[in-house]
Structure formats: C-alpha cells, structure tokens
C-alpha positions, 0 to 999 in steps of 0.5 A: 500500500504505501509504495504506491504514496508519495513522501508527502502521502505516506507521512500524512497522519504524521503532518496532520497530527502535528498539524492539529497540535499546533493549532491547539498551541498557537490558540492557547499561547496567543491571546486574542487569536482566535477572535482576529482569525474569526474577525474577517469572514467569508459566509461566515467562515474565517477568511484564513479558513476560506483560503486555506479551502480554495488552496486546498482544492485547486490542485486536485480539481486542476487534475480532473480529466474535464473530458471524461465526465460523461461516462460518469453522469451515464453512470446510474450504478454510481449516481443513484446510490450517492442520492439515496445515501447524501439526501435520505440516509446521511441526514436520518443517520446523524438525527438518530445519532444526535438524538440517541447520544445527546439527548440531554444537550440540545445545542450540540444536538442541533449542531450536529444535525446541521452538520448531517444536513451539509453534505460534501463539497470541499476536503472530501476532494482531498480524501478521494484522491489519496485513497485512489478513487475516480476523480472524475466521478468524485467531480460529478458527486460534488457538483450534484450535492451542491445542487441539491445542497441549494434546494433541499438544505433548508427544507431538510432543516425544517424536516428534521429540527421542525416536524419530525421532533414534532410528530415524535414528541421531541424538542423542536428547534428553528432554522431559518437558513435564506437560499442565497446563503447556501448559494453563496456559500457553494459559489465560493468554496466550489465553484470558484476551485472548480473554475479555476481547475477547468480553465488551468487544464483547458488553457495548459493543454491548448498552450503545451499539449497534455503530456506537459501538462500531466508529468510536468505542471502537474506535479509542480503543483499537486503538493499545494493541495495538502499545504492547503489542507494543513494550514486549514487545520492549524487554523481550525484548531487555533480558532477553538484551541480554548473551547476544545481545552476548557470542554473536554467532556464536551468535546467527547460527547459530540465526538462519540456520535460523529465517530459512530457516524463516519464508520457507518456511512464510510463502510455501508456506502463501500460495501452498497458499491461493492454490492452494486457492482462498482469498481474500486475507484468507484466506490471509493469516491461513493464512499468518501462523497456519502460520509465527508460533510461540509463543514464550512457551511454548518459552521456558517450557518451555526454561527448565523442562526445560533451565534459564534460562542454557541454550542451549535458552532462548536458542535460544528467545528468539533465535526471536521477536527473528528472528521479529519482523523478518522477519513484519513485512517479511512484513505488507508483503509480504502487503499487495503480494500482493493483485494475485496474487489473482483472487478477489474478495476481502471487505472487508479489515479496514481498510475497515471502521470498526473499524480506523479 
C-alpha cells in the first residue's frame, strides 16, 4: 500500500497530527487569536479558513480529466446510490445519532444535525484522491450535492429540527437558513476551485499539449493541495484551541456520535458499491462523497442562526477536527480494500502521470 504514496502521502497522519497540535498551541499561547482569525469572514467562515479551502482544492480539481465526465453522469450504478445515501440516509443517520447520544444537550444536538444536513463539497476532494478513487466521478458527486445542497438544505432543516421532533414528541428547534446563503456559500468554496481547475487544464493543454501538462505542471503543483489542507487545520484548531481545552467532556460527547457516524456511512456506502457492482475507484469516491460533510457551511450557518460562542458552532467545528482523523485512517483503509474487489478495476489515479 504505501509504495504506491508519495513522501508527502505516506507521512500524512504524521503532518496532520502535528498539524492539529499546533493549532491547539498557537490558540492557547496567543491571546486574542482566535477572535482576529474569526474577525474577517467569508459566509461566515474565517477568511484564513476560506483560503486555506480554495488552496486546498485547486490542485486536485486542476487534475480532473474535464473530458471524461460523461461516462460518469451515464453512470446510474454510481449516481443513484450517492442520492439515496447524501439526501435520505446521511441526514436520518446523524438525527438518530444526535438524538440517541445527546439527548440531554440540545445545542450540540442541533449542531450536529446541521452538520448531517451539509453534505460534501470541499476536503472530501482531498480524501478521494489519496485513497485512489475516480476523480472524475468524485467531480460529478460534488457538483450534484451542491445542487441539491441549494434546494433541499433548508427544507431538510425544517424536516428534521421542525416536524419530525414534532410528530415524535421531541424538542423542536428553528432554522431559518435564506437560499442565497447556501448559494453563496457553494459559489465560493466550489465553484470558484472548480473554475479555476477547468480553465488551468483547458488553457495548459491548448498552450503545451497534455503530456506537459500531466508529468510536468502537474506535479509542480499537486503538493499545494495538502499545504492547503494543513494550514486549514492549524487554523481550525487555533480558532477553538480554548473551547476544545476548557470542554473536554464536551468535546467527547459530540465526538462519540460523529465517530459512530463516519464508520457507518464510510463502510455501508463501500460495501452498497461493492454490492452494486462498482469498481474500486468507484466506490471509493461513493464512499468518501456519502460520509465527508461540509463543514464550512454548518459552521456558517451555526454561527448565523445560533451565534459564534454557541454550542451549535462548536458542535460544528468539533465535526471536521473528528472528521479529519478518522477519513484519513479511512484513505488507508480504502487503499487495503482493493483485494475485496473482483472487478477489474481502471487505472487508479496514481498510475497515471498526473499524480506523479
């Protein structure tokens, strides 16, 4: 497994965890940082954030093969689970989780449903790529949950903090969440990224040919995609350096159900594609794409309808800091899994020059 992985991959576990430890330092060493990180916004995320996003992105969207995607959205096998999984199975998943661990904590509760309802748009991108899934397809997953991100986001808030606790006798919770606010949001963090990865490969190619530009602009700038992933992670832990360290047991309990919650969306949707007759690159982007959040618009929309220093919003920062370590121990997984497969898979994206 690991000779497939460049030093920067291979290591990654490492840089993340020291990552994280440094961004816990600097929050805790620095007075007044996290407050200047949070000061400066991009729909409610912290600008430093924001950026470290696009960064992050960039790079992995620029080796997308834009001219191969029709064999993708042909493809009923994978688009229809990825729906069915996104929309109605993550959604329950997290609302049975956040009801059955934290019945007693309604803010986490609430933040962690909102974080259920946000479906995959940005590091999941990331997560894909190491784990050798089909970037293409991952492309065409990521797009479809942003359009259905836009419609369905704040009727599915209604759905399941509104009518559904209603009908069962539960707390019912508000969420008043305006469309163009997860337009925005979807507009910024994936479509300016994707943008740019089309016009980089269709300008690259036109002016030097595709051979130049897979084994040698390619490489130059693939590592930027985990700077960019590191530096988001500092600054996330920096921004809540003090919550994390002054609740602990707080912090414990909404990692709990998050935990439980990855480990079951990750290895059903593995399994569904695998049972569905789809090739390893696929069902490694099925299963990243179906258990991957996006994180950036909970947290947005935490800190606008329930206030930065809310339990909401720290339930929703506490997502990514769980989610991160676990989906890269899920990349590993993934990587081993392919022995399960006996269909003959395509080339995985590190067996072509553009990952070189």
């Amino acid at each position: 497994m690991a000779g497939g992985l460049s030093f920067l991959d291979r290591w990654l576990a490492v840089w993340i965890l020291a990552a994280m430890a440094a961004g816990l330092g600097l929050g805790r060493s620095v007075p007044g940082l996290g407050d200047a990180l949070a000061e400066v916004t991009v729909t409610g995320v912290s600008l430093p954030i924001a950026l470290g996003l696009l960064v992050m992105m960039y790079p992995v969207l620029a080796k997308v093969r834009y001219d191969r995607l029709g064999t993708v959205t042909r493809d009923r096998r994978l688009l229809l689970p990825s729906l069915l999984l996104n929309w109605l199975v993550g959604p329950a998943l997290m609302f049975a989780l956040a009801w059955l661990f934290l019945p007693d904590l309604p803010a986490y509760r609430t933040g962690l449903i909102i974080v259920g309802l946000a479906r995959c748009i940005a590091m999941v991108i990331i997560w894909n790529d190491l784990a050798c899934g089909h970037r293409e397809a991952a492309a065409v997953l990521v797009a479809l949950n942003s359009v259905f991100q836009v419609i369905a986001f704040s009727a599915l808030g209604w759905f399941y903090l509104s009518f559904l606790p209603g009908r069962l006798g539960l707390e019912q919770t508000a969420l008043d969440v305006p469309v163009w606010e997860i337009t925005r949001s979807v507009l910024i963090f994936l479509g300016i990224p994707l943008a740019a990865g089309y016009l980089t490969r269709r300008l690259g190619e036109q002016a030097k040919g595709r051979a130049w530009y897979e084994s040698v602009f390619l490489p130059r700038i693939g590592p930027f995609a985990l700077y960019g992933l590191l530096f988001t992670i500092v600054i996330l832990f920096a921004l809540q350096g003090d919550a994390i360290t002054a609740r602990p047991l707080d912090v414990a309990r909404i990692a709990l159900p998050l935990l439980v919650y990855f480990a079951l969306m990750w290895t059903g949707s593995m399994a569904l594609g695998r049972a569905v007759g789809l090739d390893h690159p696929r069902a490694t982007t099925l299963a990243f794409t179906a258990a991957g959040n996006n994180f950036e618009l909970a947290i947005a929309v935490a800190i606008a309808t329930f206030g930065a220093s809310s339990g909401q919003a720290l339930a929703g920062v506490v997502g990514p800091l769980i989610e991160v370590p676990v989906l890269i121990g899920l990349v590993h997984v993934a990587l081993r899994a392919r022995r399960h497969f006996t269909v003959h898979d395509a080339p995985s994206p590190r067996e072509d020059p553009a990952h070189a």
